[in-house]
N, C-alpha and C positions, 0 to 999 in steps of 0.2 A: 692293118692300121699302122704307120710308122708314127712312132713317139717324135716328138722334140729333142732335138739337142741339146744336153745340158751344159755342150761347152763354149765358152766364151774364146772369142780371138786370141789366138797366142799370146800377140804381144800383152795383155791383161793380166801374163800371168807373171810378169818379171818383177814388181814393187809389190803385189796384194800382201801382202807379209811386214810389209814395213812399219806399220801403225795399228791404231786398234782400228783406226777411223777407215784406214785403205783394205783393210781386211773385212768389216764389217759392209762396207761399200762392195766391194767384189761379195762375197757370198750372198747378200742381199738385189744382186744384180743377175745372179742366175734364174733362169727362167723357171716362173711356175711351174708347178706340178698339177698338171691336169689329171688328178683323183678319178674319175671315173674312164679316162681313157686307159690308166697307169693299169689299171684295175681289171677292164676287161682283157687287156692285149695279156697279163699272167692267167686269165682265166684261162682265155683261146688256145696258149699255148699249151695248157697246162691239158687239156683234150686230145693231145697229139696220140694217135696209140703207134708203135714200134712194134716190128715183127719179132721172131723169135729171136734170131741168130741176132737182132743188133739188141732184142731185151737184155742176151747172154751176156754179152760184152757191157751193157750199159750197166747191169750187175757189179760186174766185175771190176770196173771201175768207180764206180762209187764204193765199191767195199776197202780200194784201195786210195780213198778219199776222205775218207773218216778218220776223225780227232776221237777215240777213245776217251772217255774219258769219264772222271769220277773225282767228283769235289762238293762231299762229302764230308759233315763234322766228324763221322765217326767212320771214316777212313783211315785205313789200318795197312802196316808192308806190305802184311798178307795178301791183301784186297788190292795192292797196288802189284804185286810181285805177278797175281792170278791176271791181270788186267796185261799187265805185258807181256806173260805168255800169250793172253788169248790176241794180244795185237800182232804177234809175231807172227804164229799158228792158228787163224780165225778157227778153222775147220782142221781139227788133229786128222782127220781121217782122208784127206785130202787134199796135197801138199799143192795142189795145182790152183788153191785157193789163194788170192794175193794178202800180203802183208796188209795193215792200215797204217793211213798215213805215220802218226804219232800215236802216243800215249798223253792227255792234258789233266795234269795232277795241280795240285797247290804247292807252294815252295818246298816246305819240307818234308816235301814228299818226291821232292828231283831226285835226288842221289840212288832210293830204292827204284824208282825208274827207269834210273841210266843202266844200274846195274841188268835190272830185267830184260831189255831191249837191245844190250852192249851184244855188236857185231850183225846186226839184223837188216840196219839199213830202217829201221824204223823212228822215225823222230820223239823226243822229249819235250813236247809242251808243258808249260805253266802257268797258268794264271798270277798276276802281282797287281800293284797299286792298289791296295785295299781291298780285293776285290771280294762282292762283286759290287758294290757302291759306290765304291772310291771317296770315301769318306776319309781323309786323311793327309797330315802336313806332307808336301811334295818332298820332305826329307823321308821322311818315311817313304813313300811309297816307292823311291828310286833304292833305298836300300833294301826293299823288296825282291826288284826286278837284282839287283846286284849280287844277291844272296842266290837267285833260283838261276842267273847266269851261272857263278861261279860253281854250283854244285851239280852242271852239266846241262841246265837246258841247252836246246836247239833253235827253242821259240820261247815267248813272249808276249800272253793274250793280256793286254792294257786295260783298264776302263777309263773310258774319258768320265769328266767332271760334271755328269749333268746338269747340275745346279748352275754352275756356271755358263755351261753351252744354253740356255735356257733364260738364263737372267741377259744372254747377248755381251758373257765375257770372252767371245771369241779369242783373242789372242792369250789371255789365258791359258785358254785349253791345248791352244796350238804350241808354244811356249812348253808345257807340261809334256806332249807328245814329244816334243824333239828333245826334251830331257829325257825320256826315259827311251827315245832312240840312240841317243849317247851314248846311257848306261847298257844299253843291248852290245854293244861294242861290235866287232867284227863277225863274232861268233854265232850271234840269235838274231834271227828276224823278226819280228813285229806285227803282231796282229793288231790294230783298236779295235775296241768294241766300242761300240754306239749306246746301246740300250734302247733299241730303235722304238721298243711298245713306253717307252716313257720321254721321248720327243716328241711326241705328238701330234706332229704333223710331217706329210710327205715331205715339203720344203722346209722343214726342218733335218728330216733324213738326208737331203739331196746335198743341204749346206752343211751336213755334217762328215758326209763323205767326203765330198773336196780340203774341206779343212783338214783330214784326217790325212791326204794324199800329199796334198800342200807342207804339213810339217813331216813326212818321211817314212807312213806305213809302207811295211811290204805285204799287208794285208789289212782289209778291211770287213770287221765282224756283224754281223747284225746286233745278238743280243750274247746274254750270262745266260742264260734257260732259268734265271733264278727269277723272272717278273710272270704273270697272265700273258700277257703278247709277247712272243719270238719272229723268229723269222718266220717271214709268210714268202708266201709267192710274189705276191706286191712290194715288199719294202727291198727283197731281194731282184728283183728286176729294176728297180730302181739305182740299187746300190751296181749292177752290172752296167746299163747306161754311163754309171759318172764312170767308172776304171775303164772304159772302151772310150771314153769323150778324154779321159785325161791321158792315156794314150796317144790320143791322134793327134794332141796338142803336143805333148811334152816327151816323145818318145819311152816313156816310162811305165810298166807295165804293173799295176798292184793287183793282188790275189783278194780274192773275197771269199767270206767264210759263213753260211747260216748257222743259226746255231737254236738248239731248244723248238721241240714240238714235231721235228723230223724224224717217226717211227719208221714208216714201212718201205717197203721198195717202191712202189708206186710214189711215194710221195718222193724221192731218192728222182727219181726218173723226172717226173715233175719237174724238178731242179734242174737237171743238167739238160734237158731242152733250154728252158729258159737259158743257159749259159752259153749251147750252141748258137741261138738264134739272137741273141742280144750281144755278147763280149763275141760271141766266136769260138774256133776250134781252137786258138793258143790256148784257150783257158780251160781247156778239155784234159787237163792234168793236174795230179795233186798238190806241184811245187806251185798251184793259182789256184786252185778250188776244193776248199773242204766242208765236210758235214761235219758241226762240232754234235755230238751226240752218243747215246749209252746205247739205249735199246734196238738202235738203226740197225748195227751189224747184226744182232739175232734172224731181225726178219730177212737183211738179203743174204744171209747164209742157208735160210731155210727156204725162200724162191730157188733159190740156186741149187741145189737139191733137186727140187720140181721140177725144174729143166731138165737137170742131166739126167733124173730117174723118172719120174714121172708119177711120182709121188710126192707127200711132204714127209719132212723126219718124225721120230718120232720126241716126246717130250725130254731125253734125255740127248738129243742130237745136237742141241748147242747150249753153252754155258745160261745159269742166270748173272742177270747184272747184279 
């Protein structure tokens, strides 16, 4: 079954920015989301099965696709210091095992981060803007992002306003994004997060990824892992749709990110078909595609394992989170 395009004619996308009124009109202008078509086509693919030799490698890259991460009130150096070894060195016993992408901590938790990670080639994510609610004066929240910049992140996971995106203060929210793209400066790139299980509806997710593309992500997230609904299969095939449609319009390529409820490899796998068959093979790398998640890397280090020996480890073979 092919989906619908969700992108509109080039020239539509030169003024949408200008007003609330030309903004609310373009987003409202994109085409429905057909719910049960959106629904079955992440099913279908999600059945795909892969041979060994391409499971080994699809391993392998999602482990090298992974946001570490731990945001946690009672997160501690220690827990962040053990977090960026283990991102450095997933599997100590086996160097052949790749880096993950980042480490994503909370602000003042950068700096013991950077130090953990420093020389690794492994990234420093952060969470800012109140998160994960974004409850908070737009003062605040950019001296957030301005704090977890300066103390060395690399990225920069946002929460959009959903009060706002929901009440239809679009520009608002867009407005808000490209302020706290400012504050990322040269240095960090930019994840929004959605909070896709509290839009609640596909054409709300759909309008909210353009919007997020439209004010300057270099990525675009599903959820915090912090509500009942994360990323699914469906809101993430959707969110893949608009970054391949805003590409083809706008020559500009943005990353997208699940995040929350992605344990095992299989589920890992799941994922990056979808990203094959929908955005493509550019997006078949970590500088476009992450798994923001804790317990993901335990299970594909312990698949990984399976493969190579042909067994599974044993309970002390990989860290606890």
């Amino acid at each position: 079954m092919t989906m619908p395009t969700t992108a509109p004619p080039a020239h539509a996308l030169s003024d949408v920015t200008a007003s609330d009124g030309t903004l609310r009109r373009f987003l409202h202008g994109l085409p429905g989301v057909d719910a049960v078509g959106l629904e079955a086509r992440a099913a279908s693919l999600g059945t795909r099965s892969i041979k060994t030799t391409a499971k080994a490698y699809a391993i392998d890259l999602a482990i090298s696709m992974v946001d570490l991460t731990t945001l946690e009130g009672a997160d501690t150096p220690g827990k962040v210091r053990a977090l960026g070894a283990k991102a450095v060195r997933p599997d100590p016993t086996d160097r052949t095992a790749p880096a993950t992408a980042a480490v994503c901590v909370y602000p003042d938790m950068v700096a013991t981060a950077r130090e953990a990670v420093a020389g690794s080639g492994v990234k420093v994510a952060s969470v800012a803007t109140a998160f994960p609610a974004g409850r908070a004066p737009i003062a605040v929240k950019l001296a957030d992002v301005r704090e977890a910049v300066s103390a060395g992140a690399d990225e920069i996971d946002m929460v959009i306003d959903r009060g706002a995106f929901l009440a239809g203060n679009y520009l608002k929210v867009y407005e808000e994004i490209v302020a706290v793209k400012e504050a990322c400066g040269t240095s960090a790139r930019l994840k929004v997060i959605f909070e896709t299980g509290e839009l609640s509806t596909y054409d709300n997710i759909r309008r909210a990824s353009w919007l997020g593309m439209l004010a300057g992500a270099d990525f675009i997230k599903t959820s915090t892992g912090k509500v009942a609904v994360n990323a699914t299969p469906a809101n993430t095939l959707l969110m893949l749709e608009a970054v391949r449609d805003f590409r083809a319009q706008t020559g500009v390529q943005v990353g997208v990110k699940p995040a929350g409820g992605i344990r095992t490899s299989k589920d890992a796998i799941k994922f990056l078909v979808l990203v094959n068959e929908t955005a493509g093979e550019d997006w078949l790398d970590n500088h476009w595609f992450r798994f923001g998640a804790s317990s993901l890397l335990n299970d594909l280090l312990m698949q990984r394992q399976k493969l190579a020996t042909g067994r599974y480890s044993g309970p002390d073979y990989v860290t606890v989170d």
